[in-house]
N, C-alpha and C positions, 0 to 999 in steps of 0.2 A: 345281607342287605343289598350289596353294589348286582350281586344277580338276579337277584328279586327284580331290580331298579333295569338293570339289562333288559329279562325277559318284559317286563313293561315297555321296554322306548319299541322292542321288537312288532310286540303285537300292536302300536298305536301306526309305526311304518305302513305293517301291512293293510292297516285297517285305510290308512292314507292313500295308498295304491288306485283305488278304483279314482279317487277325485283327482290325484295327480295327474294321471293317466287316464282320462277317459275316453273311451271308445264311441263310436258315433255309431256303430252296429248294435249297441245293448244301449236300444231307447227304454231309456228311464222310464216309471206310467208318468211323470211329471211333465218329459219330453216330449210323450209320444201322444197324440191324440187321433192318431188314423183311423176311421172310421165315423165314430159317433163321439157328441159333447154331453155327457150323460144328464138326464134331466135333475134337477134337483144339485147339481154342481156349481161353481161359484163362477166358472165361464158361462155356464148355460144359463144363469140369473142374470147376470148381467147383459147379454145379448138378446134378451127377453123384453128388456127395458128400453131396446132402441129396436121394437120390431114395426112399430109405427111408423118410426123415421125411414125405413126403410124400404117397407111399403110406396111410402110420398115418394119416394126419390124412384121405385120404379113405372111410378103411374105412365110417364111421356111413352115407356114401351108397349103401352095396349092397356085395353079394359078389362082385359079377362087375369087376373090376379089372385092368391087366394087370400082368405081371410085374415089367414094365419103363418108365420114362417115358423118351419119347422128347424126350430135351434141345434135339436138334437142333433139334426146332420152338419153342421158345422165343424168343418176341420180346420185343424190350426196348421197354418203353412209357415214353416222358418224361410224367412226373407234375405236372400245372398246380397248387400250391400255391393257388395266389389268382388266379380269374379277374378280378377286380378291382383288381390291378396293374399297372403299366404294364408292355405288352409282355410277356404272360401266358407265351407260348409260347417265349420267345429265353431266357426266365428258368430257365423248365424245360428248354432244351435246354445250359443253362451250370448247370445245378443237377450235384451230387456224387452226389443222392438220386435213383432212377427205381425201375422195375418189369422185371420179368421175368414175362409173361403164360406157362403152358404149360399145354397140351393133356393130358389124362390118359385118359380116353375118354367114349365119347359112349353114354348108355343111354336115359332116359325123357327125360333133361336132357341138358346137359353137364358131366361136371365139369374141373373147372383147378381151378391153382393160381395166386397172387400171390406173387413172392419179393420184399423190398422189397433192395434193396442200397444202400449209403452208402460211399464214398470206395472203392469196388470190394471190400466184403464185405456177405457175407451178415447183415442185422441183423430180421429177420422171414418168417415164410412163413403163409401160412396156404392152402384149399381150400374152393371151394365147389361148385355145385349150381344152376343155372340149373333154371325149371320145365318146358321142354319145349324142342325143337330149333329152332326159329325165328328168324331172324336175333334175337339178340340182344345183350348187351354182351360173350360169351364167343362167338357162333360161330366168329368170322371166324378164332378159335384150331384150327379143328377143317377149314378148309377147305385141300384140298392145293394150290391157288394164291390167297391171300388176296385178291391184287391183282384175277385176274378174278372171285372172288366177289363183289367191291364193284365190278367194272363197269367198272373201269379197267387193266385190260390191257396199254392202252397207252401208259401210263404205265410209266417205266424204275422198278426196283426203288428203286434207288440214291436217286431223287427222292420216295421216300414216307415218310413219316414217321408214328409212332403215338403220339398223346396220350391222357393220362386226364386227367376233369375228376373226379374221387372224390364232389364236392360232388353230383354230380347223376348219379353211378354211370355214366359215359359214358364211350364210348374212343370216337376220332376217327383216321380216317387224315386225313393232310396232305398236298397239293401242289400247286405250282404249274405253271402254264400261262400260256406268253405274261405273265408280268407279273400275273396273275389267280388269287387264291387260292381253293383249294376244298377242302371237307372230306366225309368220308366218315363217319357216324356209325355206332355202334355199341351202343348205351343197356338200360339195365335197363328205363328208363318212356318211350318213344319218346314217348307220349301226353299225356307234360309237355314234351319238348323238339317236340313240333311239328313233326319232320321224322320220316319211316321211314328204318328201319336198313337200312342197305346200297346206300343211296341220294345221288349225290352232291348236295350244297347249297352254294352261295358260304359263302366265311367270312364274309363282312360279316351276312349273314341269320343265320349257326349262332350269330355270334359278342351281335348284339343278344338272343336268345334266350336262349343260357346268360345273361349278362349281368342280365335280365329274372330268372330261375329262382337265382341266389345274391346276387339285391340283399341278401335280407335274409337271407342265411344264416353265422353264425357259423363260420369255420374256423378249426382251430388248428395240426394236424396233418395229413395226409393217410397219414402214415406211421405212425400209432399205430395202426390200426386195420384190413388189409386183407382180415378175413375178411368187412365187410359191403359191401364195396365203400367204403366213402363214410370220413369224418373222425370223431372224436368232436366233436360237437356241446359250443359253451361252457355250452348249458342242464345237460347232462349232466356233464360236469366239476366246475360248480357244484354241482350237488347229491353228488356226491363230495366235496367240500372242506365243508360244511355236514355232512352226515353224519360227515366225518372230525373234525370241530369238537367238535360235540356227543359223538362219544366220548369225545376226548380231557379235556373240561370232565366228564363224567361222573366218568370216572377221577381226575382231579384233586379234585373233591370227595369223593369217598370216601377219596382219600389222607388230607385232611385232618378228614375226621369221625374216621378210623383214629385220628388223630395224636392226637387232644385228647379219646378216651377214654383214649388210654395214660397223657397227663400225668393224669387224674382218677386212675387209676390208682395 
């Protein structure tokens, strides 16, 4: 009985192993959605349902829009919160909160859209507007194989993964080789991150650079805010809580000048 009982705790250990220890190189199909949101899916129904919304909010960009946004290309991006945490990327791929990148069409710019999503609903969307077609933070949305637009090919789908750093407006593919991690950038200012877009760079170099570019950067949110790409800045927040102070003290004094004509009164 007691090695029956043994060989049991053993096999439930090893069965433990993969969640104990999970690797960010062996994207789960749950993890990983590189590529396409397959039609008929319980993301792609859902995103179907705010294709209206979506449309409205790109109307200010031109007239020429299409009818329909095509869901299916909708890839889901893990959101790094705080590159300054340990373990940026395992954090955002156990996070409840990501993105939903998609494709709307391609004119002088590109425009897409951001859907943010929390515990698997819709809590934000917003649409922007890239200044012209060049590998940028939104191309790689508009390419009909992402993978060889970024040069990697030959790399299995299943093992690519797509990060946003908000802080410094960058999306990054992820993968591993042989034990060797490499990232694919994708940046609104390549020209602060020091690498070109579409181009692969070890993570250890991408990773000292972002690192480098949000030493000193305030974040709070990444999810308040995804029509600029980036966070609300705590500069910014401050002067909203100062501003909301000083009404509120306004208001309050005139309550009380009110008050103590009426007792003259």
């Amino acid at each position: 009985m007691k090695r029956h009982l043994s060989l049991f705790m053993i096999l439930v250990l090893i069965c433990m192993l993969p969640i104990v220890f999970p690797k960010i190189s062996r994207a789960q199909e749950e993890k990983s959605s590189f590529g396409t949101t397959p039609e008929g899916s319980a993301a792609y129904e859902m995103l179907i349902g705010i294709e209206r919304e979506l449309l409205d909010k790109s109307v200010s960009y031109g007239d020429s829009l299409p009818e329909h946004v095509d869901m299916s290309r909708a890839v889901k991006v893990y959101v790094i919160e705080n590159w300054k945490s340990k373990d940026p990327l395992k954090k955002a791929l156990n996070s409840n909160q990501y993105y939903y990148r998609i494709p709307i069409i391609e004119t002088d710019g590109f425009i897409y859209a951001t859907v943010v999503i929390k515990d698997g609903k819709i809590t934000g969307t917003s649409t922007a507007l890239t200044s012209d077609t060049s590998k940028n933070l939104a191309s790689y949305l508009f390419a009909s194989n992402p993978a060889e637009y970024a040069g990697i090919s030959e790399i299995p789908t299943e093992e690519i993964l797509v990060f946003s750093v908000p802080e410094i407006k960058t999306d990054f593919f992820y993968y591993e080789v042989n034990g060797e991690k490499y990232v694919v950038p994708f940046s609104s200012r390549p020209d602060f991150l020091g690498f070109e877009n579409g181009k692969t760079v070890s993570f250890s170099l991408f990773s000292d650079a972002v690192q480098k570019l949000v030493a000193d950067a305030d974040v709070l949110d990444p999810f308040d805010n995804t029509g600029g790409g980036g966070p609300r800045t705590k500069q910014a927040l401050t002067a909203v809580f100062i501003s909301s102070a000083i009404l509120i003290l306004a208001v309050a004094v005139l309550l009380i000048i009110r008050s103590k004509k009426r007792k003259k009164a």
